[in-house]
C-alpha positions as a printed NumPy array, in Angstrom:
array([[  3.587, -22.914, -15.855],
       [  1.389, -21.564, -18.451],
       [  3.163, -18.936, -20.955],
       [  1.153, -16.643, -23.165],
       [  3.697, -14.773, -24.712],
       [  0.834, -11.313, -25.614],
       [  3.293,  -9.612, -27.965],
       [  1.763,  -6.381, -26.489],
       [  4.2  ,  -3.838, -26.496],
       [  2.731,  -1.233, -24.908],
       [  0.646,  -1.589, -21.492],
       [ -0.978,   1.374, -19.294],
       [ -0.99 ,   1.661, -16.007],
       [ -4.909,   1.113, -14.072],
       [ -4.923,   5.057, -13.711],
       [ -4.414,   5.812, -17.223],
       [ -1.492,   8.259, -16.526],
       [  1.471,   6.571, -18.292],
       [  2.141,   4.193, -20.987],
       [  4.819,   1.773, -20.795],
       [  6.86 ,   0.212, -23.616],
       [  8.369,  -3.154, -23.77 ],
       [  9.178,  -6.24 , -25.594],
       [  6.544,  -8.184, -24.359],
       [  3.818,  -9.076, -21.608],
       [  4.086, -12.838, -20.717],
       [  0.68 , -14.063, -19.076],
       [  0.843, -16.159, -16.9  ],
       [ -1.212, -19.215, -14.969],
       [ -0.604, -22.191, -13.101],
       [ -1.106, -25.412, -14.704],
       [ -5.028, -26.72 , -14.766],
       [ -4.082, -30.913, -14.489],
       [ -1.241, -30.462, -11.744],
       [ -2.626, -30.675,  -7.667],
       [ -1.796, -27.562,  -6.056],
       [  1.31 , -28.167,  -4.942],
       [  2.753, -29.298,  -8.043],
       [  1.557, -26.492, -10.077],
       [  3.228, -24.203,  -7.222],
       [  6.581, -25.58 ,  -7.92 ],
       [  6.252, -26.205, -11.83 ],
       [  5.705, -22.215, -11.975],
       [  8.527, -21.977,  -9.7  ],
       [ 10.782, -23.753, -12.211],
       [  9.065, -21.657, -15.117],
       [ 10.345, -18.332, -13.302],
       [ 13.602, -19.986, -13.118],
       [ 13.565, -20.643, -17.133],
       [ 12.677, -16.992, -17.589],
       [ 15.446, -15.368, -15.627],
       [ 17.809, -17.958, -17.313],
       [ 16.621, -16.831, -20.761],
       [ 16.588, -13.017, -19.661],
       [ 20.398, -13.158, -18.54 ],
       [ 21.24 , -15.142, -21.958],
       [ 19.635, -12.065, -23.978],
       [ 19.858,  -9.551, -21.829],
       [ 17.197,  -9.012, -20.83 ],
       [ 14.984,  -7.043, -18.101],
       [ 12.422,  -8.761, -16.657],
       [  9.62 ,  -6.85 , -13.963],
       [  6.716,  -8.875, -12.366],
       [  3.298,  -6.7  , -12.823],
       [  0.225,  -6.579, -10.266],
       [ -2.806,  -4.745, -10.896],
       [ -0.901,  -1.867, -12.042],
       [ -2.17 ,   0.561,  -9.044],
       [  0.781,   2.32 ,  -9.1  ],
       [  1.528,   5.389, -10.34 ],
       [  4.726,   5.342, -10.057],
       [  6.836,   3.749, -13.243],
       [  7.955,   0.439, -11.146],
       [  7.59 ,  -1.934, -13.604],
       [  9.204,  -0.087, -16.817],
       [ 11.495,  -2.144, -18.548],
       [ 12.131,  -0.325, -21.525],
       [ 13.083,  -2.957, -24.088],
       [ 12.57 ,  -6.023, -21.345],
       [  9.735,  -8.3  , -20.709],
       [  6.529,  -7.334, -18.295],
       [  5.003, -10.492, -16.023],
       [  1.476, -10.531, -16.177],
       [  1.483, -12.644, -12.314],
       [ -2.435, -12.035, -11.665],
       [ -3.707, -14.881, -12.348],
       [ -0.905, -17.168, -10.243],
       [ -3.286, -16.915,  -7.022],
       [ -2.962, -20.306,  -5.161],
       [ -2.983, -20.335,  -1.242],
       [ -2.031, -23.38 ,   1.48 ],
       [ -3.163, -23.561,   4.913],
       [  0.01 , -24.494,   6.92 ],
       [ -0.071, -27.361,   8.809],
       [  1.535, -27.918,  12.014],
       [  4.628, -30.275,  10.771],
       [  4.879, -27.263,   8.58 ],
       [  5.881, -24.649,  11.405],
       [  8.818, -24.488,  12.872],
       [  9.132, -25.321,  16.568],
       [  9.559, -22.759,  17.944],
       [  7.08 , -20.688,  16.696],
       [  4.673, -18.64 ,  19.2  ],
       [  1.807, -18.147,  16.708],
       [ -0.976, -20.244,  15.846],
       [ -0.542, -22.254,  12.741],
       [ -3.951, -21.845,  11.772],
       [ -3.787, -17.849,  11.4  ],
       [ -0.863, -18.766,   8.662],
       [ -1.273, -18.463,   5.244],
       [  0.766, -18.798,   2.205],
       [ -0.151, -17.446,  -0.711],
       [  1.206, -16.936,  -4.333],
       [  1.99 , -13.31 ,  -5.115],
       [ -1.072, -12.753,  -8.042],
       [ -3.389, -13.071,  -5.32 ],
       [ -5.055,  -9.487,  -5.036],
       [ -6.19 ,  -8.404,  -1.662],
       [ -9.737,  -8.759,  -2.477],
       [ -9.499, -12.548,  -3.197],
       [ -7.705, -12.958,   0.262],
       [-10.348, -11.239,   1.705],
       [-12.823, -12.934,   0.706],
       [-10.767, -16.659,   1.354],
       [-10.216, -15.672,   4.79 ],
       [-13.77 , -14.305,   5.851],
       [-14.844, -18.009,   4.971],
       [-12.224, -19.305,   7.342],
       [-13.751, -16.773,   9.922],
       [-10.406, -14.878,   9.879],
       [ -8.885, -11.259,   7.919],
       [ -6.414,  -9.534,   7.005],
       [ -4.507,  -7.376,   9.829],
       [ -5.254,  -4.437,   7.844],
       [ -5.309,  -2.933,   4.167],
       [ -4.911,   0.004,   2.107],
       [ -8.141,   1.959,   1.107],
       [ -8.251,  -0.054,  -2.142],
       [ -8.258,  -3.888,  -2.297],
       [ -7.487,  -4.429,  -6.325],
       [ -3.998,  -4.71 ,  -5.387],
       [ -2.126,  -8.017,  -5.469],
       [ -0.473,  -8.967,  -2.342],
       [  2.773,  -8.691,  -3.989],
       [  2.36 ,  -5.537,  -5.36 ],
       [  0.628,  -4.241,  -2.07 ],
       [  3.932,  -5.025,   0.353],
       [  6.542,  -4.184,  -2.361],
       [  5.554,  -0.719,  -2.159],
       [  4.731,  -0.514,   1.361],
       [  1.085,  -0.036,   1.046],
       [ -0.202,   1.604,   4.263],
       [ -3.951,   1.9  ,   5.374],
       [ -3.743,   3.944,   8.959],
       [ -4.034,   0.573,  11.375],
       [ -2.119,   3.316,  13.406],
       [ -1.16 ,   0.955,  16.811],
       [ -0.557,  -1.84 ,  13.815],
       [  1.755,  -0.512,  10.371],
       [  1.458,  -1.422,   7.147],
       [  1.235,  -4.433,   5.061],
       [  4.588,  -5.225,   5.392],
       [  4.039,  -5.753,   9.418],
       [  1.966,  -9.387,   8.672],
       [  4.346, -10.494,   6.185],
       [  6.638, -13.265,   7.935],
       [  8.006, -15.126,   5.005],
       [  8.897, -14.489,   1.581],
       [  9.163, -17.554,  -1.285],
       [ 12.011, -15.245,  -3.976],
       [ 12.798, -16.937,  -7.003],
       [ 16.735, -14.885,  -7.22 ],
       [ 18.793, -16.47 , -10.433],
       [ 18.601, -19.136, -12.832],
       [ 19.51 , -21.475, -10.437],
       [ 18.104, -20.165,  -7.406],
       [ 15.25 , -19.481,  -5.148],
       [ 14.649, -18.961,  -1.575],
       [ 12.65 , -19.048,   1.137],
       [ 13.12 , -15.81 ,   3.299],
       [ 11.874, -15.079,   6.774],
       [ 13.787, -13.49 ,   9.489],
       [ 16.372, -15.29 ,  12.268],
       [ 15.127, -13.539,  15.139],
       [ 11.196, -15.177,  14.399],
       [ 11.464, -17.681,  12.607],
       [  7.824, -19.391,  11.549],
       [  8.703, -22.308,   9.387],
       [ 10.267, -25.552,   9.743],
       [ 12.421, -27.77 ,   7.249],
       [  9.51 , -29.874,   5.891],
       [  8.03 , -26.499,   4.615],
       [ 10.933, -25.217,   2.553],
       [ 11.825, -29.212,   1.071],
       [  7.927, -29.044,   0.036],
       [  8.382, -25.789,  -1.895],
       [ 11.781, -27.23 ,  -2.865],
       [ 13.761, -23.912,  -2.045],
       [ 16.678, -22.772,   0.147],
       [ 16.353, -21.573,   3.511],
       [ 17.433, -18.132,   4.718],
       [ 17.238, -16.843,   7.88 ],
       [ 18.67 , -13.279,   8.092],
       [ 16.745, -10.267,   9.877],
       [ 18.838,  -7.769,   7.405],
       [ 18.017, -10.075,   4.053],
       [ 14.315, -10.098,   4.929],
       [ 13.803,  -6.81 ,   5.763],
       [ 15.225,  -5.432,   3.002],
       [ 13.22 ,  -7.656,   0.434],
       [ 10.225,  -6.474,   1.995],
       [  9.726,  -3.54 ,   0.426],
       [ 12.315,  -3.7  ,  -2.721],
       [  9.453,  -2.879,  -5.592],
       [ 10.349,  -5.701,  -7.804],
       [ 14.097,  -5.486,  -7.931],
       [ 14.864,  -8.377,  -5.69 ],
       [ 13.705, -10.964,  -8.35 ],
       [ 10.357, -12.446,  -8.38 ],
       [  8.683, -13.003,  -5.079],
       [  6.711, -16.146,  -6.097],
       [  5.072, -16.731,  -2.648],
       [  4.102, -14.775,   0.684],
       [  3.206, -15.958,   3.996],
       [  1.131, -13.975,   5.889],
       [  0.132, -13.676,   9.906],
       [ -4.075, -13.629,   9.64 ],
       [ -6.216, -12.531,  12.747],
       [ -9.745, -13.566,  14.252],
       [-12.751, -12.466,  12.104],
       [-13.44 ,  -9.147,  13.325],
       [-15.848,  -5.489,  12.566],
       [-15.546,  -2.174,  12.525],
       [-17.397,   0.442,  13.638],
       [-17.139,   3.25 ,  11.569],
       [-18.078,   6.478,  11.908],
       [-17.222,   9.961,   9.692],
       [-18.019,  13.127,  11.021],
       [-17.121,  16.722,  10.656],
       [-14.939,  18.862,  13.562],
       [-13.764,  21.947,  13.697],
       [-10.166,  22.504,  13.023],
       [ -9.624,  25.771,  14.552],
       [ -8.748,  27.097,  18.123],
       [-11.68 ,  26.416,  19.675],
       [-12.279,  23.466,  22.16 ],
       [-12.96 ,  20.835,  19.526],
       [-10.529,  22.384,  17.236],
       [ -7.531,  22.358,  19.604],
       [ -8.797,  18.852,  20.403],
       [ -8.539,  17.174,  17.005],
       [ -5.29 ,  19.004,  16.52 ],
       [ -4.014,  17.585,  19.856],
       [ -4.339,  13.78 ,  18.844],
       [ -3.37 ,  14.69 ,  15.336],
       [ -0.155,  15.482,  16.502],
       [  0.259,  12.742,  19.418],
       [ -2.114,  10.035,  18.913],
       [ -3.261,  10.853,  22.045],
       [ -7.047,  10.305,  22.828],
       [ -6.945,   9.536,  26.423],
       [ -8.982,  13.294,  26.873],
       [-10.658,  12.64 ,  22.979],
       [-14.7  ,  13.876,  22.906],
       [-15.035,  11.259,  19.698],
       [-18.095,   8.858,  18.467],
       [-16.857,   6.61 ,  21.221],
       [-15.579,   8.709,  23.952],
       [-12.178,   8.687,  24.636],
       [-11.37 ,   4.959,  23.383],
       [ -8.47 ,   4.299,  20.721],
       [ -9.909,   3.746,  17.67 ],
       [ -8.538,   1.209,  15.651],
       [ -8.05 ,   3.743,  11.905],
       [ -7.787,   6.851,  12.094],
       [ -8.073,   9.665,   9.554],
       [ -8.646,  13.33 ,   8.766],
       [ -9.64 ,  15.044,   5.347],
       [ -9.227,  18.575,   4.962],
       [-11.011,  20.516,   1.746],
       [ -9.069,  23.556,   1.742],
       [-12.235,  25.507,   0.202],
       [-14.546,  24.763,   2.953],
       [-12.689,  24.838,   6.418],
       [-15.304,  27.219,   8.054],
       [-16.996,  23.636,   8.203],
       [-13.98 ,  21.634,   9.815],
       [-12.298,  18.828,   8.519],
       [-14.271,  15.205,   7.951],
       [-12.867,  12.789,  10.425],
       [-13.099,   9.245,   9.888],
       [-12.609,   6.589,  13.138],
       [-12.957,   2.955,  13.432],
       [-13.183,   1.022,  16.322],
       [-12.19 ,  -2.734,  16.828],
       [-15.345,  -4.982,  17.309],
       [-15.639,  -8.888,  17.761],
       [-17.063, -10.571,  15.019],
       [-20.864, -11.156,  14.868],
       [-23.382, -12.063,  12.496],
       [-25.991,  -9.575,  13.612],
       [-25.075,  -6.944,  11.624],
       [-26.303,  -4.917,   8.582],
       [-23.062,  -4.164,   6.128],
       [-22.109,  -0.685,   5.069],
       [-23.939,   0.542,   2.211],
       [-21.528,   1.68 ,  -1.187],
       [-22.556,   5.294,  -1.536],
       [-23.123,   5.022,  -5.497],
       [-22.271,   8.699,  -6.313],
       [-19.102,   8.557,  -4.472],
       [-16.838,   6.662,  -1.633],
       [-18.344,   4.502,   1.794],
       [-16.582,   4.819,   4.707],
       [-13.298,   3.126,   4.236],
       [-12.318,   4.558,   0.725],
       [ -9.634,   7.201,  -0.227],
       [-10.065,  10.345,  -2.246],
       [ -8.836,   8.529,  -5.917],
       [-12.298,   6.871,  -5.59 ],
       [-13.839,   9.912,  -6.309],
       [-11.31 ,  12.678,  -7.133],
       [-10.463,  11.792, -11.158],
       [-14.143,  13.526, -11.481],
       [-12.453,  17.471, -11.384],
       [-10.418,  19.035, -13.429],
       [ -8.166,  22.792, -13.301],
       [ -8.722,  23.664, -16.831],
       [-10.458,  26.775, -15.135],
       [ -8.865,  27.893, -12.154],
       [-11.529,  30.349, -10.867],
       [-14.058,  27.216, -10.741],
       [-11.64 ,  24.764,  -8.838],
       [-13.079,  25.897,  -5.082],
       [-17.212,  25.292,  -6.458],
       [-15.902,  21.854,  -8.046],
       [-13.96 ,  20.725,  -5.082],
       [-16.959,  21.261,  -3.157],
       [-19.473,  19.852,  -5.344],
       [-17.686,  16.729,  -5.965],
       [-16.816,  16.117,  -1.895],
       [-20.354,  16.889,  -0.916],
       [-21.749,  14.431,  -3.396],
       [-19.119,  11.886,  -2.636],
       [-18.42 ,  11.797,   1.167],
       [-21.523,   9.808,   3.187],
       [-20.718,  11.435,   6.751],
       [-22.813,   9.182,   9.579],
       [-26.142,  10.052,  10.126],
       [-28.138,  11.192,  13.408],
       [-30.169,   9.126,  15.354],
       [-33.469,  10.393,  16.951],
       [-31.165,  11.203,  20.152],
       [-28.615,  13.56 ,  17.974],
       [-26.41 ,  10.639,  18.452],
       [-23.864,   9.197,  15.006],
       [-24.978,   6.295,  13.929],
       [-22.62 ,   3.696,  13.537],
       [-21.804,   1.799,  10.202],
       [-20.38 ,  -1.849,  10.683],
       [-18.419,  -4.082,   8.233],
       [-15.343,  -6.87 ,   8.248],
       [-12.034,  -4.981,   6.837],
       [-12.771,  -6.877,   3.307],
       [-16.51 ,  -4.673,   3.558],
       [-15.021,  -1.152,   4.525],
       [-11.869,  -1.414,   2.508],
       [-13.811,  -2.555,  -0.754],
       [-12.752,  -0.39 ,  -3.778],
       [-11.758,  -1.475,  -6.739],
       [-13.093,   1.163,  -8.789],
       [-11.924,   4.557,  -9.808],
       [-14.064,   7.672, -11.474],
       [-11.59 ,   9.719, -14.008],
       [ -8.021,  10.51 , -14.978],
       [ -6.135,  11.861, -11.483],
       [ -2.859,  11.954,  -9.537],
       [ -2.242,  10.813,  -6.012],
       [  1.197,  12.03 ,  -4.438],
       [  1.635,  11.041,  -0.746],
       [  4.425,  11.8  ,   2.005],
       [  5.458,  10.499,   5.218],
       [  6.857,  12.449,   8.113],
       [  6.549,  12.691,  12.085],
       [  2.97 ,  13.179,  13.509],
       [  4.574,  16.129,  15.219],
       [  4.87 ,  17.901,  12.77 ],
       [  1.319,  17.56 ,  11.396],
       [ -0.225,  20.529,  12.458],
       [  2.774,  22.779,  10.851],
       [  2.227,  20.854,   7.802],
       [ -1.537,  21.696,   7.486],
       [ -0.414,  25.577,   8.118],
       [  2.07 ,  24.754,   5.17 ],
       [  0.036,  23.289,   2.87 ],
       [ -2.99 ,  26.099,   3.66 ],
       [ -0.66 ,  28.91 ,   3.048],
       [  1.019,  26.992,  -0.178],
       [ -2.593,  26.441,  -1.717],
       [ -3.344,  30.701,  -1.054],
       [ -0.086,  31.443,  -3.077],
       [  0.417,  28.876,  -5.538],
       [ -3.029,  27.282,  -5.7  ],
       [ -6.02 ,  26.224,  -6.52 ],
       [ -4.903,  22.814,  -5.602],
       [ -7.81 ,  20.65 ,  -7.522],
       [ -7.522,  18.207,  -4.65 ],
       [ -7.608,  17.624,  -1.122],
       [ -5.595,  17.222,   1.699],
       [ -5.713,  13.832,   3.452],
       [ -3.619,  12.608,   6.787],
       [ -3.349,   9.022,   8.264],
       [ -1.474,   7.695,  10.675],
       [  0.303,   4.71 ,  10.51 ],
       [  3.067,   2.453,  13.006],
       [  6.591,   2.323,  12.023],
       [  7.566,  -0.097,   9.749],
       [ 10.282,  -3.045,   9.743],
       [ 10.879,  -2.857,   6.112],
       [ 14.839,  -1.389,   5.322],
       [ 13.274,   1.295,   3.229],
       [  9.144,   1.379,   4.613],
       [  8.303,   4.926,   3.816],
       [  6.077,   4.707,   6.853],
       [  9.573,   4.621,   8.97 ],
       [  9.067,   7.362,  11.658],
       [  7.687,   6.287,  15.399],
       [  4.034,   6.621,  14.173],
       [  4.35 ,   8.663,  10.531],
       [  1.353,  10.838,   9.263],
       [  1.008,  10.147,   5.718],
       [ -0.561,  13.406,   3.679],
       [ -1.959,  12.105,   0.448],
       [ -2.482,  14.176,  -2.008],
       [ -4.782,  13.234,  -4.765],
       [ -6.165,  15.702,  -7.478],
       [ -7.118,  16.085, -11.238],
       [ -4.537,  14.858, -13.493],
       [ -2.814,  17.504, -14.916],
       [  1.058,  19.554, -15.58 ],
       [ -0.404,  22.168, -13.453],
       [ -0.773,  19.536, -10.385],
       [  2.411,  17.985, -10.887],
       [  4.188,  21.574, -10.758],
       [  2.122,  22.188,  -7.361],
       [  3.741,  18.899,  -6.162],
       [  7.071,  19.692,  -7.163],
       [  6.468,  22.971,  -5.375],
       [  5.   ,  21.108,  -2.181],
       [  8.07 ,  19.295,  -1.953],
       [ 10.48 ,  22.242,  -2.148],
       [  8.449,  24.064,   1.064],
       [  8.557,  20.866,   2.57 ],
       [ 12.494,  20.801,   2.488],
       [ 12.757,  24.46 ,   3.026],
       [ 10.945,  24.6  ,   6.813],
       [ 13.035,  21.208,   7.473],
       [ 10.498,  18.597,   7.654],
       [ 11.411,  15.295,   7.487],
       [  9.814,  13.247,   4.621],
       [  9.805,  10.22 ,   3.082],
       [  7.62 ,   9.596,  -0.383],
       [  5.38 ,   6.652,  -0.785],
       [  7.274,   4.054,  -3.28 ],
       [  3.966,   3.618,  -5.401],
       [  2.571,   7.356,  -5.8  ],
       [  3.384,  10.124,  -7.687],
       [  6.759,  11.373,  -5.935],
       [ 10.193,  13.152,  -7.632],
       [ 13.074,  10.878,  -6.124],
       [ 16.661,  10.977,  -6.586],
       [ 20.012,   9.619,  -4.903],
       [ 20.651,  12.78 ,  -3.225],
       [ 16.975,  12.842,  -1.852],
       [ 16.822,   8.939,  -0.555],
       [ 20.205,   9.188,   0.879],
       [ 18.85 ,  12.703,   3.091],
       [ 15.363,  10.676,   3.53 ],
       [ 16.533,   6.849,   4.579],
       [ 20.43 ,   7.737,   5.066],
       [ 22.679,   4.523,   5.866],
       [ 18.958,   2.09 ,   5.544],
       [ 19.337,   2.463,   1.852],
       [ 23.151,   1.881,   1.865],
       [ 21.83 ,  -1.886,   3.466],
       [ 19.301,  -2.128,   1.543],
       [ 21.323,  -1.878,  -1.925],
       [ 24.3  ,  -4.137,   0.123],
       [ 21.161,  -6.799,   1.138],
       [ 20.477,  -6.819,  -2.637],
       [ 23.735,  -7.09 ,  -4.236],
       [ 24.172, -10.084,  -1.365],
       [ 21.223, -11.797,  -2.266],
       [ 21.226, -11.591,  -5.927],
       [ 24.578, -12.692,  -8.403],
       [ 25.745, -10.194, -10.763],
       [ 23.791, -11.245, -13.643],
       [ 20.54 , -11.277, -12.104],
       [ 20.985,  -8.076, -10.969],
       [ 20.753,  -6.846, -14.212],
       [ 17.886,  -8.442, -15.049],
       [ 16.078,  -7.252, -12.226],
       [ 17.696,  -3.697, -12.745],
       [ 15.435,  -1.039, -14.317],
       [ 15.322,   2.449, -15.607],
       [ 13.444,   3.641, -12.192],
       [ 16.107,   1.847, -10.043],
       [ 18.465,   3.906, -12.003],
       [ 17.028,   6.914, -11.753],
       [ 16.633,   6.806,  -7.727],
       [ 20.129,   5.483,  -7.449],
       [ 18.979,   1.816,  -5.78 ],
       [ 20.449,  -0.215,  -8.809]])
C-alpha cells in the first residue's frame, strides 16, 4: 500500500464548519505494478501495519471519506486521519465466489473498496447496465462513509444505504481482519474469503451492528453491495397546498401514512418510488414543493435532466443551495429565503394540455451533486411518519416565537433500517432536515428544536452525520437496549487494544466507547 505520510495537522471538513487537529493525514493508494487482487490484499496488510503501530504508540487512528459530514466523526485529537479516497478498486463476483445457497444473482454483486465515492459506482455500474438501489441527495460521498452514517435518500418502500450492503471486508487488530455478512443470508462462499485472505463471520448481531458504527469498528477495507437492473425515474416537483382544503388534507394524509391509494399526484394514485416535501415557512400561502419519482424501465430514448445552474435539479437537497443566506439581519431572513428558493428550485413545467412535464434520469443523473454554494448547517431527525403533521405545526409555531429560521423545512420518508443503531429505525421514519445559514444563532434554534421536540413526546432519533447534540442519556432514551448490543457487538469484535485505537473523542462524548 502506498503511504504518504502529509504531515498536515490540521484538515477541514468539505462544509467548512470545523477544523480538526491531528498528528497526521496518511494518504493513501493501492499499489500501481500489483494486479488487482494483489494490491487489494497488500493494502489489507498495510492497514494491519498501521493499527499495529497505533497500539505500540498509542495511538488513534480514524479512516476519512469525503468529509461530508458535519458531524466531528473522524476527530482524533492527537491520532492519525486516513486519507482512504483514493483506495477505489471493485470485483465482479463470480459464481465459485457465492455461496450456495445464495438466492440472488451473482451478477448484481459487487465488491468494492471503501474510497470508492458513490459517484464512481455510479458511473461503473450504468456501464454494466445496472445502479445503485438508491442514494442520498449527494453522491461525493464514499461508500464507506455513506453506510457508516446511515445515509438515507427517501427510497421509502426500500431504506437506506445500509439495506444493499450484504458483506463487510473489517480489518479489526494487528492481527486480524474479517469478512462480515450475516448467518441468516449468507452471500459468499469459502473461495471468496481465502481470496481476500480474511476470516469468516457469520453473525446477524456482529453485522448489523458494524453497519452503521461511524468508524469505530476498525477500518472497513471492503463492501459488497446488492446492485439492481438499470433503471429511470420520472421526476416531477410541483407545488400543493398544505392546508385544509381538498389537496391540502390530501398531501397531509400520505404524509402521515404513506398512503396514496386515493393520491391526485403527477401519476394518479401510483406509489412513487421517492418521495419528498419542502416547506418554506415564509411562503405557505403557496403550499409546500413536492417532489415524486416514479420507477421506470431503463431505455435509451430519453433526454437527461437538465442541472438548473442557479440552483438544485430535481434530485438535490437544500445544502446545494442553502449556504447562499445568511441571519446577520433578521428582519431580511423571510425576502432572502424566498429569493434564494425561487431562484434555486426548477418546479416541472406545463405542457400545452396544463399537464407536468416529466423529467427522466438513471439514479446516478437525478442524485448528481457534488457541489455546494456557501458556509451552512444541516441538522436532521428521524421519528414516526405519524407524527409528521404535529411536527410541521411544531416547527411553524417554533419558527413564529423563536425564529427567523434562515432555512427550510424538509421531510422524507424512508424504510426501517437493519442497522443496530440506523437512525432511520421506526416502521417507515420521516426524516426533517434542517439546513440553514451557518451561524450561533442557528445552532441555538436547533438546540431549541430539540427541546420542543422532547417536550410534546416525540420520538426522535438524530442522523449520525449532521449537525445533532447527542449524549448517553439521549441515545439510551432514543435506541434503548440496540445501543447496549451495539457497544457489546463492538467490544466482541474488537480486542482491548484496538479498541482504543479506534476509540475517539466523539465516541466519548455520546457514550458508545
Amino acid at each position: 500500500m502506498k503511504i504518504i505520510k502529509t504531515e498536515n495537522t490540521a484538515w477541514t471538513n468539505r462544509h467548512d464548519t470545523f477544523t480538526e487537529t491531528m498528528k497526521d493525514l496518511y494518504e493513501l493508494g493501492n499499489e500501481d505494478d500489483l494486479d488487482a487482487l494483489d494490491s487489494y490484499n497488500d493494502a489489507t496488510k498495510g492497514f494491519l501495519n498501521m493499527i499495529a503501530e497505533a497500539i505500540a504508540t498509542q495511538t488513534c487512528l480514524r479512516p476519512l471519506g469525503t468529509g461530508w459530514s458535519w458531524a466531528r466523526i473522524a476527530t482524533v485529537a492527537n491520532g492519525i486521519m486516513l486519507d482512504t479516497k483514493p483506495l477505489n478498486t471493485r470485483f465482479n463476483i463470480t459464481a465459485e465466489s457465492v455461496a450456495a445457497g445464495y438466492s440472488g444473482d451473482p451478477e448484481h454483486l459487487l465488491f468494492v473498496q471503501s474510497g470508492m465515492s458513490i459517484q464512481e459506482l455510479g458511473d461503473f455500474l450504468r456501464a454494466k447496465k445496472q445502479s445503485l438501489k438508491t442514494s442520498g441527495a449527494s453522491n461525493g460521498q464514499t461508500i464507506a462513509g455513506a453506510l457508516s452514517t446511515g445515509t438515507h435518500g427517501a427510497a421509502f418502500d426500500f431504506g437506506a444505504v445500509p439495506e444493499f450492503v450484504v458483506g463487510l471486508h473489517i480489518v479489526v487488530g494487528a492481527n486480524r481482519h474479517v469478512y462480515l455478512e450475516r448467518a441468516s443470508a449468507p452471500v459468499v462462499s469459502d473461495t471468496f474469503v481465502q481470496n481476500i485472505q480474511a476470516e469468516h463471520i457469520l453473525d446477524d448481531d456482529l453485522f448489523n451492528a458494524a453497519l452503521v458504527s461511524f468508524g469505530s469498528f476498525g477500518i472497513i477495507h471492503g463492501v459488497m453491495i446488492e446492485t439492481d437492473d438499470l433503471f429511470l425515474l420520472e421526476t416531477y416537483m410541483q407545488r400543493l397546498p398544505y392546508d385544509d382544503s381538498d389537496q391540502g388534507k390530501m398531501l397531509k394524509g400520505i404524509m402521515q401514512t404513506l398512503d396514496f391509494s386515493t393520491a391526485n399526484l403527477p401519476c394518479g394514485n401510483e406509489r412513487p418510488f421517492h418521495f419528498g416535501v419542502l416547506i418554506n415557512p415564509y411562503d405557505m400561502d403557496k403550499g409546500a414543493y413536492v417532489t415524486t419519482m416514479y420507477k421506470r424501465p431503463f431505455t435509451t430514448d430519453y433526454s437527461p435532466a437538465v442541472a438548473n445552474e442557479a440552483g438544485i435539479g430535481p434530485g438535490d437537497d437544500a445544502p446545494s443551495f442553502i449556504g447562499l443566506l445568511t441571519d446577520s439581519i433578521p428582519a431580511l431572513v423571510p425576502t432572502m429565503v424566498n429569493k434564494i428558493l425561487g431562484a434555486s428550485l426548477t418546479l416541472s413545467d406545463l405542457d400545452a394540455q396544463g399537464q407536468l412535464v416529466k423529467r427522466l434520469g438513471t439514479v446516478g443523473e437525478i442524485f448528481n451533486n457534488t457541489t455546494l454554494r456557501g458556509k451552512l448547517l444541516s441538522a436532521a431527525v428521524g421519528f414516526p411518519i405519524e407524527k409528521v403533521n404535529e411536527v410541521i405545526d411544531l416547527m411553524l409555531k417554533a419558527n413564529d416565537d423563536l425564529g427567523p429560521f434562515a432555512g427550510l423545512f424538509s421531510f422524507r420518508f424512508v424504510k426501517q433500517s437493519g442497522a443496530t443503531l440506523g437512525f432511520t429505525k421506526f416502521k417507515h421514519t420521516c426524516v426533517m432536515e434542517l439546513d440553514a445559514a451557518h451561524s450561533d444563532k442557528v445552532h441555538k434554534y436547533y438546540s431549541q428544536i430539540w427541546k420542543i421536540l422532547e417536550d410534546n413526546n416525540i420520538p426522535f432519533t438524530f442522523h449520525w452525520g449532521k449537525v445533532n447534540e447527542l449524549s448517553p442519556t439521549r441515545i439510551n432514551n432514543m435506541y434503548g437496549d440496540a445501543a447496549t448490543s451495539w457497544k457489546a457487538a463492538r467490544n466482541k469484535l474488537l480486542d482491548a487494544n484496538t479498541i482504543k485505537v479506534f476509540t475517539n473523542p466523539i465516541l466519548q462524548e455520546w457514550g458508545l466507547d
